[in-house]
C-alpha positions as CSV (number, residue, x, y, z in Angstrom):
1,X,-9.1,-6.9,-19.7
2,X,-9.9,-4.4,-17.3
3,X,-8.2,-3.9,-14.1
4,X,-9.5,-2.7,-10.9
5,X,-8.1,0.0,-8.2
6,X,-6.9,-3.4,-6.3
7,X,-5.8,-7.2,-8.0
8,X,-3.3,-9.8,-7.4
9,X,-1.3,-11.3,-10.7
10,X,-1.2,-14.9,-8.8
11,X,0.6,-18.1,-9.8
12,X,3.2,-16.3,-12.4
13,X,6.7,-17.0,-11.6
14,X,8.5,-13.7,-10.7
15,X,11.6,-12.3,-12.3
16,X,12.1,-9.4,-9.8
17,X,14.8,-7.3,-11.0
18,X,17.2,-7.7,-8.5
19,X,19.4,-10.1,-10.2
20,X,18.3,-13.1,-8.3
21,X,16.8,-16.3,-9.4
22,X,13.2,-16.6,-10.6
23,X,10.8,-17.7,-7.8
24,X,7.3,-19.9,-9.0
25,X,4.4,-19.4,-7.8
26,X,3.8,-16.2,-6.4
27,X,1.6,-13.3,-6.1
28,X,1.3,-10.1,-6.7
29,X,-0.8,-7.7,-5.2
30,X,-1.4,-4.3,-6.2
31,X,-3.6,-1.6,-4.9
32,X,-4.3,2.2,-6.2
33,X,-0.9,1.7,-8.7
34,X,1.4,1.1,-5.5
35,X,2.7,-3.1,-5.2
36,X,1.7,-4.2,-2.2
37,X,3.0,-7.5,-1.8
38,X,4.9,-9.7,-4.1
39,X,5.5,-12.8,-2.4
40,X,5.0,-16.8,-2.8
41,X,1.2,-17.7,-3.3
42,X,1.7,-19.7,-0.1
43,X,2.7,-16.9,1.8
44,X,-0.3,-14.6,1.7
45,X,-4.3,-14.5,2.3
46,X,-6.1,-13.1,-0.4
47,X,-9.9,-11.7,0.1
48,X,-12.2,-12.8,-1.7
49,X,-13.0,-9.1,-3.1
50,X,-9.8,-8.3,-4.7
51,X,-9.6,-9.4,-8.3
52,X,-7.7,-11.9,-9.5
53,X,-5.9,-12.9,-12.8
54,X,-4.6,-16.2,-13.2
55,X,-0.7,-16.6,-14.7
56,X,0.2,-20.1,-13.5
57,X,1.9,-20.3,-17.1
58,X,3.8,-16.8,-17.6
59,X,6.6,-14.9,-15.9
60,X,6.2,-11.4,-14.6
61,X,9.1,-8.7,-14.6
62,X,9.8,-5.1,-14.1
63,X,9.2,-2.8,-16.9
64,X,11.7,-1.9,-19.4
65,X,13.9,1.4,-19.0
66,X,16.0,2.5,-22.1
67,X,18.7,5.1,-20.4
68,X,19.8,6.6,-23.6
69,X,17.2,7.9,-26.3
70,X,16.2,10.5,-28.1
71,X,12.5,12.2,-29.4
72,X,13.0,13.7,-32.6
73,X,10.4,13.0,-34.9
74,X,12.9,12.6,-37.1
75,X,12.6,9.8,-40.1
76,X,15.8,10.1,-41.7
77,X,19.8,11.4,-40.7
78,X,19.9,14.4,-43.2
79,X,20.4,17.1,-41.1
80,X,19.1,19.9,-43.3
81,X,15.7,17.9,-43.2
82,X,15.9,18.5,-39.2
83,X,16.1,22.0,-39.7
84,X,13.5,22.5,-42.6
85,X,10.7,20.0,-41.1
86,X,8.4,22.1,-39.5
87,X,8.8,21.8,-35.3
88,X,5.0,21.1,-35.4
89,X,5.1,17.9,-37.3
90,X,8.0,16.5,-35.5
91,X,6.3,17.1,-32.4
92,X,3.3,15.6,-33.5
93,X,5.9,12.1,-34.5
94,X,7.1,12.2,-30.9
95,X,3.8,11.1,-29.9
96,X,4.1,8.2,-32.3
97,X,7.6,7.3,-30.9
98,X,6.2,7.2,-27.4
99,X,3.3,4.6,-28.2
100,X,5.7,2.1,-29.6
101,X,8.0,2.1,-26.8
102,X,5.3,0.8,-24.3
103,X,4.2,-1.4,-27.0
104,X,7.9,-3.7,-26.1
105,X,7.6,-3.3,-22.6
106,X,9.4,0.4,-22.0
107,X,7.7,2.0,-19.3
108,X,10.2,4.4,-18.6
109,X,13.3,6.3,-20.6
110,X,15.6,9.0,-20.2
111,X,16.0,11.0,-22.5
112,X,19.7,12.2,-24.1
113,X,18.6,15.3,-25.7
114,X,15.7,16.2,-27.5
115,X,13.7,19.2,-28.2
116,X,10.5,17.9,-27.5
117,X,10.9,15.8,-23.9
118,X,10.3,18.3,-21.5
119,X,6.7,18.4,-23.3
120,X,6.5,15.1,-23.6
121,X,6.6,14.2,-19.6
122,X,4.2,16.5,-18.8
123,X,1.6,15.6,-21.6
124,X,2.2,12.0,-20.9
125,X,2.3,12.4,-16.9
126,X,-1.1,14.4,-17.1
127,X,-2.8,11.2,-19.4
128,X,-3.0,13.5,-22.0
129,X,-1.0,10.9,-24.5
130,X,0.1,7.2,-23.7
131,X,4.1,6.6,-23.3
132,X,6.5,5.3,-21.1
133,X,7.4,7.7,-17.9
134,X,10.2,10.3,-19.4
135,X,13.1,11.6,-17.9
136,X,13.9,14.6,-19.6
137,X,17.1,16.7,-20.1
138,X,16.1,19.3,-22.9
139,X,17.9,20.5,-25.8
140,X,21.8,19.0,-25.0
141,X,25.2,21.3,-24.5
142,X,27.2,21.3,-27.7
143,X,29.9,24.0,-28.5
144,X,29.8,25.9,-31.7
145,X,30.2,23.5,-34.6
146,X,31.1,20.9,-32.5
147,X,28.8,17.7,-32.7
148,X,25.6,19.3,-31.9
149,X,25.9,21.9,-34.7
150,X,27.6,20.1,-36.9
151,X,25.7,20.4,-40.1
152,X,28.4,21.5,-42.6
153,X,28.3,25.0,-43.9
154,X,30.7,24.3,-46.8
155,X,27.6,22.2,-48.1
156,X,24.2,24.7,-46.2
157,X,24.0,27.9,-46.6
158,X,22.0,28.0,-43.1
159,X,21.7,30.8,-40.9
160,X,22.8,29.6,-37.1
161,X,19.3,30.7,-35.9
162,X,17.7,28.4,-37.6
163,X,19.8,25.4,-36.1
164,X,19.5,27.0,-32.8
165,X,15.6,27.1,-33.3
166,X,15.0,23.7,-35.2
167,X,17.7,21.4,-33.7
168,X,15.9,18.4,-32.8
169,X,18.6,17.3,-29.7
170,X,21.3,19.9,-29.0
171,X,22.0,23.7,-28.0
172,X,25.1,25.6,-29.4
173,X,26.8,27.3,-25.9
174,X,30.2,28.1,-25.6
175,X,33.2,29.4,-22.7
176,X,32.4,29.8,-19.1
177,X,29.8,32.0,-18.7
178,X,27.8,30.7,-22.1
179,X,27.6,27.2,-20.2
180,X,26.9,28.6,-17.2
181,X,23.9,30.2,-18.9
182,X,22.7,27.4,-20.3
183,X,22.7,25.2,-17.6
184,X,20.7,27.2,-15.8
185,X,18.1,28.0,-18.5
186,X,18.0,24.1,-18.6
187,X,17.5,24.1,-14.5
188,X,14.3,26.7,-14.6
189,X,13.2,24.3,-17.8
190,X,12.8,21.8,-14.8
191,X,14.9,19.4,-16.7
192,X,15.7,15.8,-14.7
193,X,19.6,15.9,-15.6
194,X,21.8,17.9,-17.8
195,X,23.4,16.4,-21.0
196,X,26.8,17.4,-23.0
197,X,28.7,16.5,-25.8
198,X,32.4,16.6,-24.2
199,X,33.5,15.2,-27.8
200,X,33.1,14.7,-31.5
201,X,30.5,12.2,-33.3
202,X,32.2,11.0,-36.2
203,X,29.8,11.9,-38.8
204,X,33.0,14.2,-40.8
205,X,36.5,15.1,-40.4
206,X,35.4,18.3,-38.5
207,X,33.4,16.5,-35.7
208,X,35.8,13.5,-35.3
209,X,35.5,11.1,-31.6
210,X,39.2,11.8,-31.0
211,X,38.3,15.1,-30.5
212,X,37.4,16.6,-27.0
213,X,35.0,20.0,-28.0
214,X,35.0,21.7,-24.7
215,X,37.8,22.7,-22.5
216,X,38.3,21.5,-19.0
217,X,37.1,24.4,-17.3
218,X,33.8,24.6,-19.3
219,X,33.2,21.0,-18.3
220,X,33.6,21.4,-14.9
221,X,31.1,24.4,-14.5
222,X,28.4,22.5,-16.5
223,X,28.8,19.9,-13.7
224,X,29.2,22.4,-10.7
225,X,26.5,24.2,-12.0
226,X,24.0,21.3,-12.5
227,X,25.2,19.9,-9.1
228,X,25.1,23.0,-7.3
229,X,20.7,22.2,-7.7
230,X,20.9,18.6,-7.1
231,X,20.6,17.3,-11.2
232,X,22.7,14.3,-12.5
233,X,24.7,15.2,-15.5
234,X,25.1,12.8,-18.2
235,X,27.8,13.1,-20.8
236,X,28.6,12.0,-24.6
237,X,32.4,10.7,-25.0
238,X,34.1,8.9,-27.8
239,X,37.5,8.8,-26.8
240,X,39.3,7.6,-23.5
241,X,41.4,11.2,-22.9
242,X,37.9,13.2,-22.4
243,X,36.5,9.9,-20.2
244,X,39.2,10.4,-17.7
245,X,38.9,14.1,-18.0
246,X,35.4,13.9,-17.4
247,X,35.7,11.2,-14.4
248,X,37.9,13.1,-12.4
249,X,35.5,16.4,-13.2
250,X,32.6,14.4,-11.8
251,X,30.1,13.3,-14.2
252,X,27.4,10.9,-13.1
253,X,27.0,9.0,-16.6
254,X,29.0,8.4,-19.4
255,X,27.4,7.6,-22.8
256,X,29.1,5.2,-25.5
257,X,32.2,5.6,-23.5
258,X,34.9,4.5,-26.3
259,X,37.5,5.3,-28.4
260,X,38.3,4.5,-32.2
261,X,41.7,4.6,-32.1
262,X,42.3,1.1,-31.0
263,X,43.5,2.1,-27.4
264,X,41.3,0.3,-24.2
265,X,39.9,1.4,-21.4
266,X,42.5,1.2,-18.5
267,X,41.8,0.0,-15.0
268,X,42.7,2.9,-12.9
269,X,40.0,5.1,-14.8
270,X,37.3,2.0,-14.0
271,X,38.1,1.8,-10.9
272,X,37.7,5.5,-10.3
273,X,34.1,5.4,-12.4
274,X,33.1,2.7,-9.7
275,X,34.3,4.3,-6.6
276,X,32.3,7.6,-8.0
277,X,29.6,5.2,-9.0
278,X,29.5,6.5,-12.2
279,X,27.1,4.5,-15.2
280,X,28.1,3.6,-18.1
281,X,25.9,3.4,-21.2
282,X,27.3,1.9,-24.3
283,X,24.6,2.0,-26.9
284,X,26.2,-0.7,-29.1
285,X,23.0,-0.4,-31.0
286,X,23.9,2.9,-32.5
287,X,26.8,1.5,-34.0
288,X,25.1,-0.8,-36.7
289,X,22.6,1.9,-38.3
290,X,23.4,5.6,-39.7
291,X,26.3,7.1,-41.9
292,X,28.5,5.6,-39.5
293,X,27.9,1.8,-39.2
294,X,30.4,-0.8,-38.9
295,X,30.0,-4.5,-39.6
296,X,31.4,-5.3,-35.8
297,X,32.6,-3.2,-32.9
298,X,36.1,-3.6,-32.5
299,X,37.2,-5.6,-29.7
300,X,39.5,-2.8,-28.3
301,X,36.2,-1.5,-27.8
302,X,34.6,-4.0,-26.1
303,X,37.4,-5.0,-23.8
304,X,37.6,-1.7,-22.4
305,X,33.7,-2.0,-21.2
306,X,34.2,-5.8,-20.2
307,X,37.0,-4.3,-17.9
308,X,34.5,-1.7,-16.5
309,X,31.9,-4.0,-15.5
310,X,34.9,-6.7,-13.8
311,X,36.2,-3.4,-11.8
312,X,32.2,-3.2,-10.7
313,X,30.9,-0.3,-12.9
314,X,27.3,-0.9,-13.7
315,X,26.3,-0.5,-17.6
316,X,23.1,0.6,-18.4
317,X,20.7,-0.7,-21.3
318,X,20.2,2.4,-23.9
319,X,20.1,2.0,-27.3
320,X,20.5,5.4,-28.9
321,X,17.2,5.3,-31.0
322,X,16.0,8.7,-32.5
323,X,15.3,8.4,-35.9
324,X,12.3,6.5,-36.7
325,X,12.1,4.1,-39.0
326,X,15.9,3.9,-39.4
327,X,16.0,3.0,-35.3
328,X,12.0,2.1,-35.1
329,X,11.1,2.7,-31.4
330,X,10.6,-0.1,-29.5
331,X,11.8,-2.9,-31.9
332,X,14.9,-0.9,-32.2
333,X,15.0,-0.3,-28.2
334,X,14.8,-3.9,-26.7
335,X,17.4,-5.1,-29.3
336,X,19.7,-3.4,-27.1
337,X,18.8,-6.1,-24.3
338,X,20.0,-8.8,-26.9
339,X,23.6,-7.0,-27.2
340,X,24.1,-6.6,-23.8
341,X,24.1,-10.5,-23.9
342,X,26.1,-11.5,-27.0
343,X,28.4,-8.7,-27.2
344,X,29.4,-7.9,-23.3
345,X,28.2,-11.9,-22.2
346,X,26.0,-10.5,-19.3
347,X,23.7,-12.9,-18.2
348,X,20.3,-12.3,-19.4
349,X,19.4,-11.7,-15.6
350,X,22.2,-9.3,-15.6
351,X,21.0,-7.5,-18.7
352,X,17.6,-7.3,-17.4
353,X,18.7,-5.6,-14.3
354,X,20.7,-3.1,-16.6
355,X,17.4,-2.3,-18.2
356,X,15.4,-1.9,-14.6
357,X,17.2,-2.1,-11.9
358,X,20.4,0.0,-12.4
359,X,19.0,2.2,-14.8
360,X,16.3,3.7,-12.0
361,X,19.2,4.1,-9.7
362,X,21.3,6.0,-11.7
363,X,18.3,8.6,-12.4
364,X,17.4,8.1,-8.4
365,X,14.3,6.8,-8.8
366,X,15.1,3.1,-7.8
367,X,12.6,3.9,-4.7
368,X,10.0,4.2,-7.3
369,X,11.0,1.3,-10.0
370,X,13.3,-1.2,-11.3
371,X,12.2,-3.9,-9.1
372,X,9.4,-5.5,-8.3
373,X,8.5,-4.6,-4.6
374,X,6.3,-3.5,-1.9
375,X,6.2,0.0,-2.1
376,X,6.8,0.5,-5.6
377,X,4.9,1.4,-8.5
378,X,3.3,-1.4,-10.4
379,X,5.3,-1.5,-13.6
380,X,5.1,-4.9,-15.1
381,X,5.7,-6.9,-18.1
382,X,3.9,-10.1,-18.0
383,X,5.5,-12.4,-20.1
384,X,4.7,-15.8,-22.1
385,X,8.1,-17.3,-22.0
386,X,11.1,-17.0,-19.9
387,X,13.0,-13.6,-20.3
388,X,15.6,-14.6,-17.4
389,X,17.1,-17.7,-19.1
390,X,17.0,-16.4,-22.7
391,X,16.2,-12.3,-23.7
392,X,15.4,-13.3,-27.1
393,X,12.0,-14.0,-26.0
394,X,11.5,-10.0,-25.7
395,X,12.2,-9.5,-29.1
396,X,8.5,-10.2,-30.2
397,X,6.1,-8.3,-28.7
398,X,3.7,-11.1,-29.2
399,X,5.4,-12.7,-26.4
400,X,4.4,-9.6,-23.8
401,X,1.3,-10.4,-22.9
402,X,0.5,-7.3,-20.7
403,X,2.2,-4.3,-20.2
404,X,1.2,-2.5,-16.7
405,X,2.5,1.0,-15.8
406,X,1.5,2.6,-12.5
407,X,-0.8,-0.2,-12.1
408,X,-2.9,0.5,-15.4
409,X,-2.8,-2.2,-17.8
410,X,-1.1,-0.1,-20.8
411,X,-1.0,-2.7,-23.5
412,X,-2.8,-5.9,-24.3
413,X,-1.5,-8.3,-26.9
């Protein structure tokens, strides 16, 4: 199908984002990219000029947004093959990671490090490439051996320049002044947010979650610094001692936000993530693939986000992915949507305002997306079943019919 400069999606029944219940029968109009109206069918006039596509049987909804990803080009988790496979061919996977992730209905990500996004949004925003809209971050803050540069030299014999030069996510920076310097090496990069590892992974006994792996005071410049020029900072934490370090130092998002040691989240630090509006991001994905998979998060775990959102912290779908086919993009990517649901018991019209909604705010673009609007930029998913009474229906592709991103139909299936 071919779409022109101006068309109205008419008779679909519109899931708009906003949380509220679906409404039947409406219309859509759209015109050079930009909604124009989205309204009941009753409501509005249309000429007889403006093209129009009938959808009396589907449901149309905002396009996706995964808030936590990563382009690597990676296909497997052995770190020394990130740092012998050329940068050239990784690049060139990226591309392929990009396509799939419009292919389910992402039409924007952030990214959480990655060595290749900067690249990516401006090859991608120029129509060079097809992919979803990219908000970039660069190469992520990691001290020295901590979970960044954490490829064991008891095992590699690997000079630190190549990690530096072939890490596919993170940067090695370390005390005051090294952050300080990378931050703003990230800021003339033109970066959309600044990410750091403020603890441990859990991939060995050197780079455990319980540890915190920068000080206090090299936290809080990466966030004056960042915030001195306007950017978000977004920041990896594993165990509850660095989240209430880094909520009282000001962060703006907090990925995976928990803690193996069996403790919970306590009430005093959610309430102080909601009055700072700070997002959580949990990526439960992440923690059933990889070296460090578990058969089922533990329910400390899971209490302490339930007890974030009911102290009103909004929770963000992101699912982690970054090494395709182990995570495959977009498959990988909207299971997420399906956790949000089974593991947290959001609604699936909360989850799919986690996924549009709140995850344009928190990168301050909800003027632009998340909701379906007038004003906004047409990005839609038109859907064959009903996403808002069960998400399982945006597991198969085959059930997105179109995919429309700045107004430009995208994907056809």
């Amino acid at each position: 199908m071919k779409l022109a400069s101006e068309y109205a999606l008419v008779g679909a029944t519109l899931v708009d984002g906003n949380g509220g219940p679906p409404v039947k029968d409406t219309v859509i109009l759209v015109k050079n990219g930009v909604i124009e109206e989205a309204c009941s069918r009753n409501s509005i006039r249309l000429k007889d000029s403006i093209q129009q596509i009938a959808l009396s049987e589907y449901f149309v909804m905002p396009g996706l947004f995964d808030a936590h990803l990563h382009f690597t080009g990676r296909t497997n988790y052995n770190p020394i093959d990130w740092i012998t496979t050329p940068n050239y061919l990784q690049a060139m996977r990226v591309v392929g990671e990009a396509e799939k992730l419009l292919d389910y209905g992402f039409t924007t990500v952030r990214s959480g490090g990655s060595r290749y996004d900067i690249q990516l949004r401006r090859a991608i925003a120029e129509g060079a490439i097809t992919g979803p809209r990219v908000i970039a971050c660069g190469l992520a803050l990691s001290r020295t051996r901590g979970h960044g540069d954490s490829l064991r030299r008891d095992l590699y014999d690997v000079p630190d320049e190549w990690v530096q030069q072939s890490h596919p996510w993170a940067q090695t920076c370390d005390g005051v002044e090294g952050v300080r310097n990378a931050v703003r090496k990230l800021v003339g990069q033109n970066v959309d947010h600044v990410k750091f590892l403020a603890t441990g992974g859990g991939s060995w006994r050197r780079n455990r979650c319980e540890d915190t792996q920068y000080t206090r005071e090299e936290m809080q410049t990466i966030v004056n610094e960042a915030h001195m020029v306007g950017l978000k900072v977004m920041c990896h934490a594993e165990n509850y001692e660095a989240v209430r370090t880094i909520v009282e130092l000001g962060v703006d998002m907090i990925e995976h936000c928990d803690d193996p040691s069996g403790s919970e989240l306590d009430d005093e630090t959610c309430r102080k993530m909601a009055d700072k509006n700070i997002f959580i991001t949990p990526t439960l994905s992440i923690n059933f693939v990889g070296p460090w998979s578990i058969p089922k998060i533990p329910q400390s775990t899971i209490n302490g986000w339930e007890r974030a959102i009911k102290n009103g912290v909004k929770v963000l779908l992101g699912s982690d992915a970054g090494v395709d086919p182990l995570t495959p993009f977009g498959k990988y990517n909207i299971g997420e949507m399906k956790l949000l649901v089974d593991t947290l018991s959001l609604s699936p019209l909360e989850a799919i305002s986690s996924a549009t909604k709140l995850a344009a705010e928190s990168c301050e673009i909800g003027n632009k997306v998340g909701t379906i609007e007038k004003g906004k930029l047409a990005d839609l998913l038109v859907v064959k079943k009903d996403p808002s009474s069960n998400v399982d229906v945006l597991l198969d592709k085959e059930n997105i019919k179109y995919v429309i991103k700045e107004g430009n139909l995208v994907v056809e299936h």
